[in-house]
SEGUGU-952465 format. One record per residue (C-alpha): residue number from 1; residue in three letters; x, z, y. Coordinates in steps of 0.05 Angstrom, whole numbers, plus 5000, padded with zeros to 4 digits. Example, Ala and Ser with C-alpha at 12.3 -4.5 7.8 and 13.67 -1.06 7.14 Angstrom:
<nodes>
(1; "ala"; (5246; 5156; 4910))
(2; "ser"; (5273; 5143; 4979))
</nodes>
This chain:
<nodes>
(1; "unk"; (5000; 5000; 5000))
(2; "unk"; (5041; 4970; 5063))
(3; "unk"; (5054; 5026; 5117))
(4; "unk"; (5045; 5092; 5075))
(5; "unk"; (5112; 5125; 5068))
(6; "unk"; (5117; 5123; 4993))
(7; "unk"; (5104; 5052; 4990))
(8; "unk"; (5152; 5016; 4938))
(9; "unk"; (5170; 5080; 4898))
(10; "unk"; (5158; 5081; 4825))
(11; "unk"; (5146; 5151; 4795))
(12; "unk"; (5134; 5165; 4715))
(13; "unk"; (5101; 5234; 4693))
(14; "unk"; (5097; 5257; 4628))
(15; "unk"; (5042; 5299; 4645))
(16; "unk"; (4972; 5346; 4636))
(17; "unk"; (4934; 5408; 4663))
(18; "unk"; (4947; 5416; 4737))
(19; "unk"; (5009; 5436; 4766))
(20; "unk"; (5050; 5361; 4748))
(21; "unk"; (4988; 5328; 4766))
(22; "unk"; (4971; 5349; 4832))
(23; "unk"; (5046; 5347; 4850))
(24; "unk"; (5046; 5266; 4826))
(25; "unk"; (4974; 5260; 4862))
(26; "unk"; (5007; 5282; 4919))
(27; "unk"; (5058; 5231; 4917))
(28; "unk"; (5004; 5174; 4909))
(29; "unk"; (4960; 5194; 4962))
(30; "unk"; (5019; 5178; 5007))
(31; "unk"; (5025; 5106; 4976))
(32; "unk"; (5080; 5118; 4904))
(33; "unk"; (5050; 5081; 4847))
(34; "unk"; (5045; 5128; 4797))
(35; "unk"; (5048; 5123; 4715))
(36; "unk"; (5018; 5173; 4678))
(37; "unk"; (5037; 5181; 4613))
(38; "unk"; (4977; 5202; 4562))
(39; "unk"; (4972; 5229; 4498))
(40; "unk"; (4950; 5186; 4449))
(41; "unk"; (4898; 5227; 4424))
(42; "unk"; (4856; 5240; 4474))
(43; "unk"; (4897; 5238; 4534))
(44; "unk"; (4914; 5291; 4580))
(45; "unk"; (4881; 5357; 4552))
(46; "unk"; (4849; 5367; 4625))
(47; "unk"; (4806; 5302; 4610))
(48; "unk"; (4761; 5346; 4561))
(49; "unk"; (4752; 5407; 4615))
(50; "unk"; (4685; 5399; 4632))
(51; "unk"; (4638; 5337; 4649))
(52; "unk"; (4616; 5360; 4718))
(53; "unk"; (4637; 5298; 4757))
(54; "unk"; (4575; 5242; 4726))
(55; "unk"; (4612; 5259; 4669))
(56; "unk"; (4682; 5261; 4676))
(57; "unk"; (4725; 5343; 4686))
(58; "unk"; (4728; 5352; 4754))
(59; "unk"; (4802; 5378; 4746))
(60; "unk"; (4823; 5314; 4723))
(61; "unk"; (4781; 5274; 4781))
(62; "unk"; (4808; 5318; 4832))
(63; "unk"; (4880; 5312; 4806))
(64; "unk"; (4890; 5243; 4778))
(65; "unk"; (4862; 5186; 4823))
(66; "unk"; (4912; 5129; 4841))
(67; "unk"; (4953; 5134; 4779))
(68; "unk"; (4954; 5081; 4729))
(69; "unk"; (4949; 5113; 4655))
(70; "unk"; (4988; 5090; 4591))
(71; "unk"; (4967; 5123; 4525))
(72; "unk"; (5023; 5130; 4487))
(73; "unk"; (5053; 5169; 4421))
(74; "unk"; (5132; 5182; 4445))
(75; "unk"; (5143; 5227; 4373))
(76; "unk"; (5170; 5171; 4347))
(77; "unk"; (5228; 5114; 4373))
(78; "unk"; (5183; 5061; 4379))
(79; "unk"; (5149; 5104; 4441))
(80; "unk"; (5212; 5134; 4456))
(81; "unk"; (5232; 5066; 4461))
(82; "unk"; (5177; 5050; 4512))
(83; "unk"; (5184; 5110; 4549))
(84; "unk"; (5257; 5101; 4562))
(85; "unk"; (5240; 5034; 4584))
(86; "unk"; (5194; 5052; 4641))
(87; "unk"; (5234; 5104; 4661))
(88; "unk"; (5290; 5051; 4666))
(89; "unk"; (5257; 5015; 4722))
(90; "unk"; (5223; 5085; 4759))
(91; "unk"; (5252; 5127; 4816))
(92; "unk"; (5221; 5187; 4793))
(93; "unk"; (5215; 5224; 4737))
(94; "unk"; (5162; 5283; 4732))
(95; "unk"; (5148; 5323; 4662))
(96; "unk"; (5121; 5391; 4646))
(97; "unk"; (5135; 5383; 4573))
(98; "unk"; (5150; 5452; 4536))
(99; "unk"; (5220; 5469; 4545))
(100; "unk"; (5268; 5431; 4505))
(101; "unk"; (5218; 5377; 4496))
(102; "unk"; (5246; 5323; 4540))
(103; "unk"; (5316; 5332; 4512))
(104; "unk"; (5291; 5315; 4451))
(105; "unk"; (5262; 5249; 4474))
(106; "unk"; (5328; 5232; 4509))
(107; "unk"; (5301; 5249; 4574))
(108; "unk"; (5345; 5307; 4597))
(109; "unk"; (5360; 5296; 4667))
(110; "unk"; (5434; 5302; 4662))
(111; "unk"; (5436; 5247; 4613))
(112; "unk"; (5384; 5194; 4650))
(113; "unk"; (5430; 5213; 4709))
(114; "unk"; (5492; 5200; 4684))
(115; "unk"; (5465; 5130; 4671))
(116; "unk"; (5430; 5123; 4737))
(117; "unk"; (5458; 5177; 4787))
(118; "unk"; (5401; 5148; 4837))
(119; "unk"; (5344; 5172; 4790))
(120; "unk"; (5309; 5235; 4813))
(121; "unk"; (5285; 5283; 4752))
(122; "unk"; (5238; 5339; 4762))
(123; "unk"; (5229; 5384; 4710))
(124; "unk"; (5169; 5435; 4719))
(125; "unk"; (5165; 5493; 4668))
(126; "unk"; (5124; 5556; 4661))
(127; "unk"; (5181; 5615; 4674))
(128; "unk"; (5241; 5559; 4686))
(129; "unk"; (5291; 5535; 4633))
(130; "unk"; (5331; 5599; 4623))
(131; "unk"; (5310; 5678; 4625))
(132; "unk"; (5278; 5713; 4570))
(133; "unk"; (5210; 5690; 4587))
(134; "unk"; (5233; 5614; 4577))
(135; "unk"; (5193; 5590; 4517))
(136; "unk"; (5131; 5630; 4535))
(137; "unk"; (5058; 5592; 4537))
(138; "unk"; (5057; 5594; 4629))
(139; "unk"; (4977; 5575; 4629))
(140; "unk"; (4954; 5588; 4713))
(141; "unk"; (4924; 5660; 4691))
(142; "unk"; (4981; 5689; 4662))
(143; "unk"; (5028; 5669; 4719))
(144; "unk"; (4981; 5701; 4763))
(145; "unk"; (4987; 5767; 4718))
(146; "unk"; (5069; 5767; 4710))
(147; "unk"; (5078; 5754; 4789))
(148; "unk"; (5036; 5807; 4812))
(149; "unk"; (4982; 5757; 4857))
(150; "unk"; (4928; 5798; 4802))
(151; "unk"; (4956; 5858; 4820))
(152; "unk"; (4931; 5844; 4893))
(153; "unk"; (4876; 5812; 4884))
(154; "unk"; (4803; 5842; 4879))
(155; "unk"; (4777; 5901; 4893))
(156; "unk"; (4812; 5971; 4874))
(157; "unk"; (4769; 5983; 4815))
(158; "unk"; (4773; 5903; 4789))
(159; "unk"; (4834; 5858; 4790))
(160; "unk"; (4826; 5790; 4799))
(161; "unk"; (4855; 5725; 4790))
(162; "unk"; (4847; 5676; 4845))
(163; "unk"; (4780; 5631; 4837))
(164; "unk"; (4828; 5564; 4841))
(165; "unk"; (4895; 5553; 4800))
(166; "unk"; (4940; 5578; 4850))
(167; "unk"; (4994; 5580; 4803))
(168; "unk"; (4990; 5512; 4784))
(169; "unk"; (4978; 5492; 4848))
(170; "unk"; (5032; 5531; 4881))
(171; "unk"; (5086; 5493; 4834))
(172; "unk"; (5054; 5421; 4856))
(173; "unk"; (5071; 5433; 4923))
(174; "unk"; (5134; 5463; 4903))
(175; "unk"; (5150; 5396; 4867))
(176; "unk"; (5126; 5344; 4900))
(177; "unk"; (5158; 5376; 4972))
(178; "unk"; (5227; 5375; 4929))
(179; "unk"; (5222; 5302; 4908))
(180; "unk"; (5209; 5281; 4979))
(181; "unk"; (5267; 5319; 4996))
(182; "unk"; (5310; 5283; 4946))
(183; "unk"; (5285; 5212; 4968))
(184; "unk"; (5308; 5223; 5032))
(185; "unk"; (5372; 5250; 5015))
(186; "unk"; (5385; 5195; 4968))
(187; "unk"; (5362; 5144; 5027))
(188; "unk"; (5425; 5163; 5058))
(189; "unk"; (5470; 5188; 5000))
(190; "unk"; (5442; 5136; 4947))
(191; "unk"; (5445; 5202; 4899))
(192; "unk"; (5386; 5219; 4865))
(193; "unk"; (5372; 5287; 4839))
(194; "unk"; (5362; 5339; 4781))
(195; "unk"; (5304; 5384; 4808))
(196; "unk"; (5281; 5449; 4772))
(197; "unk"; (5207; 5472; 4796))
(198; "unk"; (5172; 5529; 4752))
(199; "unk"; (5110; 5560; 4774))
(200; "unk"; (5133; 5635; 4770))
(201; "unk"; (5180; 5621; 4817))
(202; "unk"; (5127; 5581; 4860))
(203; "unk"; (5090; 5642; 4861))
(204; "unk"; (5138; 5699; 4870))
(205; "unk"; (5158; 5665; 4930))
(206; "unk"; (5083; 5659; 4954))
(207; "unk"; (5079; 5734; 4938))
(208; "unk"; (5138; 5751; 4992))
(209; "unk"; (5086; 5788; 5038))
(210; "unk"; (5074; 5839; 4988))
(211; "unk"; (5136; 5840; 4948))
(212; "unk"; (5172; 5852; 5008))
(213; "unk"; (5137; 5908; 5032))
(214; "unk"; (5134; 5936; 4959))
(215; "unk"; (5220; 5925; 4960))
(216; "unk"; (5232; 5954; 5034))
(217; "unk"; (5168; 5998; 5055))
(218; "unk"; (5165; 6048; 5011))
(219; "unk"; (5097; 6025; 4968))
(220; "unk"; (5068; 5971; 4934))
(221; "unk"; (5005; 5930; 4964))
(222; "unk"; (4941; 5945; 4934))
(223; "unk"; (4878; 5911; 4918))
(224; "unk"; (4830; 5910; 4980))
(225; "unk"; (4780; 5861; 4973))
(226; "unk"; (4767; 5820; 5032))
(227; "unk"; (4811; 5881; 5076))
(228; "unk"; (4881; 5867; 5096))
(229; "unk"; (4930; 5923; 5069))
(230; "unk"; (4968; 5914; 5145))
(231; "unk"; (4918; 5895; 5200))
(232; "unk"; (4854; 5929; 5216))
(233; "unk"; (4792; 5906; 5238))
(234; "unk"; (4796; 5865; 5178))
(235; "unk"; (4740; 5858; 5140))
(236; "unk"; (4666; 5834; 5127))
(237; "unk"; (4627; 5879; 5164))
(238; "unk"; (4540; 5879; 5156))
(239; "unk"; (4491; 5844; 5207))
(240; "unk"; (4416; 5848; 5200))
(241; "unk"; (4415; 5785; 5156))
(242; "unk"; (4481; 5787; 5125))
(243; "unk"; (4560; 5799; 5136))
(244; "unk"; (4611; 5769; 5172))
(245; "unk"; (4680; 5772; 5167))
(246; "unk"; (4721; 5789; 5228))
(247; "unk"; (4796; 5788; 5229))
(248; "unk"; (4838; 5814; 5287))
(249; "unk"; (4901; 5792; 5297))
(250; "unk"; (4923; 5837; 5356))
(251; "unk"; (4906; 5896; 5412))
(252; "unk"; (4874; 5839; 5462))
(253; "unk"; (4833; 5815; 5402))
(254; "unk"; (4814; 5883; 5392))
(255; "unk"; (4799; 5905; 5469))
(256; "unk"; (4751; 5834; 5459))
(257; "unk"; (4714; 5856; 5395))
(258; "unk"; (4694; 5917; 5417))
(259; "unk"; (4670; 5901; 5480))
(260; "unk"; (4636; 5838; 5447))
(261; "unk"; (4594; 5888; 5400))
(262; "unk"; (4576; 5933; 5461))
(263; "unk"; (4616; 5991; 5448))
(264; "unk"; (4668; 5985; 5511))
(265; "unk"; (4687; 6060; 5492))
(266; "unk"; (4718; 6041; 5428))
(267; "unk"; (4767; 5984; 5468))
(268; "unk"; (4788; 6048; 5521))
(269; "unk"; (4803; 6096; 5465))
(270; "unk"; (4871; 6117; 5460))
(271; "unk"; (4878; 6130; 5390))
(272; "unk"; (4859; 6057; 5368))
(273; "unk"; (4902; 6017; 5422))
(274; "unk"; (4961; 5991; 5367))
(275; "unk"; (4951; 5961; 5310))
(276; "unk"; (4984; 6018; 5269))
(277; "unk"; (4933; 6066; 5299))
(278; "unk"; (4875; 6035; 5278))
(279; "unk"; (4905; 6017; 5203))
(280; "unk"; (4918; 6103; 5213))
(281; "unk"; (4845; 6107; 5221))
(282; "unk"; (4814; 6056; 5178))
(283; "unk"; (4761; 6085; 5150))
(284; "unk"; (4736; 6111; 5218))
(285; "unk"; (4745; 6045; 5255))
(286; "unk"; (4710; 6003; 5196))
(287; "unk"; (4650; 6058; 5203))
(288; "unk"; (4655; 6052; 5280))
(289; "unk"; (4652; 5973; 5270))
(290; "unk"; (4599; 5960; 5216))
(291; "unk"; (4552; 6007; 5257))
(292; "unk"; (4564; 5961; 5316))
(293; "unk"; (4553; 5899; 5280))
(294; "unk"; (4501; 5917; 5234))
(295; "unk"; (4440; 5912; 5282))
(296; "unk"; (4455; 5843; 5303))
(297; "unk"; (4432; 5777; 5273))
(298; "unk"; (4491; 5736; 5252))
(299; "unk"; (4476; 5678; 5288))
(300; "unk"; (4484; 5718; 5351))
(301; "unk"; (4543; 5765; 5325))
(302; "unk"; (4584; 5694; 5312))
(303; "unk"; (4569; 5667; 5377))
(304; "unk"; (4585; 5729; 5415))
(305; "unk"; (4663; 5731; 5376))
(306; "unk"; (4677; 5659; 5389))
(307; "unk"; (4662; 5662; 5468))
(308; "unk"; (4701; 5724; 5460))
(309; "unk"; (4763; 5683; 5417))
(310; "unk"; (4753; 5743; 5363))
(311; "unk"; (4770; 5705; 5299))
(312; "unk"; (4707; 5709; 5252))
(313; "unk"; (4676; 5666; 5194))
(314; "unk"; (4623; 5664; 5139))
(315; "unk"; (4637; 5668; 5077))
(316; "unk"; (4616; 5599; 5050))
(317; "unk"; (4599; 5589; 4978))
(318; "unk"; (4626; 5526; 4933))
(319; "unk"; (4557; 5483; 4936))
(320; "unk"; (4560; 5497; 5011))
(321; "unk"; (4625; 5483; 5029))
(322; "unk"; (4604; 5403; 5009))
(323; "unk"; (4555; 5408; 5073))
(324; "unk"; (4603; 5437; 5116))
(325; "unk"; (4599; 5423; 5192))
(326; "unk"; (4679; 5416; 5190))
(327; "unk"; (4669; 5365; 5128))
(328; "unk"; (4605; 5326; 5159))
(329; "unk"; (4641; 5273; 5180))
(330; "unk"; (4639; 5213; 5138))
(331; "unk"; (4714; 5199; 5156))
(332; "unk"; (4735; 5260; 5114))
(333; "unk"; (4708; 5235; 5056))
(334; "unk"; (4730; 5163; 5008))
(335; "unk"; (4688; 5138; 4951))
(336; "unk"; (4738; 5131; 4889))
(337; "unk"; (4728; 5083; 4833))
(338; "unk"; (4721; 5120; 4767))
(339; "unk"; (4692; 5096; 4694))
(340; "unk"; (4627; 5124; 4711))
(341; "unk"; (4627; 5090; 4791))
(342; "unk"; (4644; 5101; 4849))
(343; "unk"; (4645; 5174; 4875))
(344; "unk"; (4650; 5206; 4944))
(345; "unk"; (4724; 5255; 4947))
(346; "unk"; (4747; 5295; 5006))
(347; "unk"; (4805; 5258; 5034))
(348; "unk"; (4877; 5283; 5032))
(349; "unk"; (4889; 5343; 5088))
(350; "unk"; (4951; 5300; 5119))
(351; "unk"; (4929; 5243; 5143))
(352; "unk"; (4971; 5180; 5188))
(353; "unk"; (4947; 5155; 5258))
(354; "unk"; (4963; 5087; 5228))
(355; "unk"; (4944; 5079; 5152))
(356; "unk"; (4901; 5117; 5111))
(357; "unk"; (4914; 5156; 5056))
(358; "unk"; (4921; 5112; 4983))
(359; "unk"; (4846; 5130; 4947))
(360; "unk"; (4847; 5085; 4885))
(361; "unk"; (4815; 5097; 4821))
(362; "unk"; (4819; 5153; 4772))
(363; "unk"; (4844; 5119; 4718))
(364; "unk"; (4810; 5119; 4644))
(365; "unk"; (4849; 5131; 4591))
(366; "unk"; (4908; 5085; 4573))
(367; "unk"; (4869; 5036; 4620))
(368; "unk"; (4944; 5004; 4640))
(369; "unk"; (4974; 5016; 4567))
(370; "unk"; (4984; 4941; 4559))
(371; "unk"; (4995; 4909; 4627))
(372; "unk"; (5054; 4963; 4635))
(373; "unk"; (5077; 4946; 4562))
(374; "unk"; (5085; 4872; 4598))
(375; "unk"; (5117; 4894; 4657))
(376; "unk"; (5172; 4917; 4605))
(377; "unk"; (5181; 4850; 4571))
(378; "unk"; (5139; 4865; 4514))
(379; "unk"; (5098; 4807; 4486))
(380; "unk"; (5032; 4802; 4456))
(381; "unk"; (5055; 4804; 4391))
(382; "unk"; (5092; 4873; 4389))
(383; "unk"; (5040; 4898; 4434))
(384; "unk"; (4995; 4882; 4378))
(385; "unk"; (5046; 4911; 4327))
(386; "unk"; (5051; 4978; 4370))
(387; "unk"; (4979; 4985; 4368))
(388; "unk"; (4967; 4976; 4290))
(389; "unk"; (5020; 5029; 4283))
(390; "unk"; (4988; 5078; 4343))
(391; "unk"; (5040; 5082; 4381))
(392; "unk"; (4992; 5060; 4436))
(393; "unk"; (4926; 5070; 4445))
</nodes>
């Protein structure tokens, strides 16, 4: 796609579930022609997560539009074969196979590289390639639970995890942030790279908030709901036809809040001036605030915190969210070609002043197997012969 920044790039990922996915999605959106490489059997696992999407899991609709899908069995040479093939004539190379795994297909990065020192190789693992907790199954919920985000998360009777794969999700970034990196760097080096992503580290370093305060302040952060262990006014708080969530940021904030609810006393008291003062006296101040806010409609409590610039929201459920007034406009949203038709997805978050973001289909399984098997130099016949033998699907 002429003008996106990715344009040209080849990238092959041996990939399922989410974290290798969304990182390669990412890397599409912005215009990389991307080769998925599928099970035989079935595909990519995440394919068989649910049919909410007209059919189709919406995991694997959210993550793997704009990718071009080969089914292929690479236990054997004759896919090994293959694989090595497309790899030959890709920038990138993306797998979260278990560990070991790709060395035994001949894919370990510091043999592809020694071949072609321009390739970049990014291998994402659960716990990373060494440590005692290398060859350990890394599924999005356990991560959660071995880098503590449960152990903040909920309220202080129930843990939590996090309602999306933040895990997972965390590591895309991770990955596909570290490939750009290395693109660039070999656009003026010519030197690719061997990249090394795993999504407990992804995590412990989105956890630095309260790991570092656990490390250096003397106590680790607890579970508080929608409160915020550090900062206070910061919670939902009741009006007379629901809650809304208010979150000050700092002592003119605060002077605004109060005088916003009517209660100009609590914004000349002494004792809740700083931020430290009022975390002192939480459970007074959140008393002090909910009986403020309580007899107000929420209509007319929002209103009165946004002409005051007192940060507030609702809290918005998931069927909502679709018909949100930030999301109404038809420019946020592209209709993707699927096998079941076209359906409407919310556009990328980044988005050029001069091109749009790359939207192309989700592809169905193996839909490219033998159009890439040409691109290769494989002819009809041992396409044929692969097939017979199900090395391709």
């Amino acid at each position: 796609m002429s003008g996106l920044p990715l344009d040209g790039f080849t990238v092959v990922s041996l990939e399922q579930a989410v974290a290798a996915p969304f990182a390669t999605r990412l890397l599409a959106d912005l215009g990389a022609r991307v080769i998925k490489v599928e099970r035989v059997d079935g595909g990519d696992f995440a394919r068989g997560y649910d049919g909410a999407v007209r059919g189709l899991a919406s995991h694997f609709f959210w993550l793997n539009r704009s990718k071009e899908s080969i089914a292929l069995d690479v236990r054997g040479p004759a896919g090994q074969d293959v694989l090595r093939r497309l790899v030959a004539k890709a920038d990138v190379l993306v797998q979260n196979l278990a560990p070991g795994a790709a060395a035994r297909l001949g894919l370990a990065a510091d043999a592809l590289r020694a071949a072609r020192p321009e390739l970049v190789v990014a291998d994402l693992s659960g716990y990373g390639d060494d440590g005692p907790y290398r060859d350990r199954k890394a599924y999005d919920m356990l991560v959660q639970a071995e880098a503590g985000l449960v152990s903040v998360t909920g309220t202080a009777d129930h843990p939590a995890k996090t309602g999306i794969p933040t895990a997972d999700i965390a590591a895309g970034l991770h990955t596909s942030h570290a490939i750009l990196a290395a693109l660039l760097r070999r656009a003026r080096t010519g030197v690719g790279a061997s990249l090394r992503i795993s999504m407990f580290d992804a995590l412990a370093e989105w956890m630095g908030h309260p790991l570092y305060t656990a490390l250096y302040g003397g106590a680790a952060v607890g579970r508080n709901g929608l409160a915020h262990p550090a900062i206070v006014p910061y919670d939902a708080y009741p009006t007379a036809d629901g809650q809304v969530l208010i979150g000050v940021q700092n002592d003119r904030q605060w002077v605004a809040l109060a005088i916003a609810v009517d209660r100009p006393d609590l914004a000349a008291d002494l004792e809740l001036a700083t931020n430290r003062q009022r975390v002192a006296a939480r459970a007074r101040l959140d008393a002090e605030v909910a009986a403020a806010t309580r007899p107000l409609a929420t209509d007319v409590l929002l209103a009165r915190l946004a002409a005051a610039g007192v940060p507030a929201a609702q809290i918005t459920d998931v069927t909502a969210l679709a018909a949100h007034p930030q999301l109404a406009d038809p420019r946020r949203w592209a209709s993707v070609g699927t096998e079941v038709g076209r359906v409407d997805a919310v556009r990328p978050p980044a988005q050029f002043g001069d091109v749009d973001a790359r939207m192309d289909p989700v592809p169905g399984h193996g839909e490219h197997t033998d159009r890439l098997l040409g691109e290769i130099g494989l002819d009809e016949a041992t396409i044929a012969g692969l097939r017979a033998q199900k090395v391709i699907a």
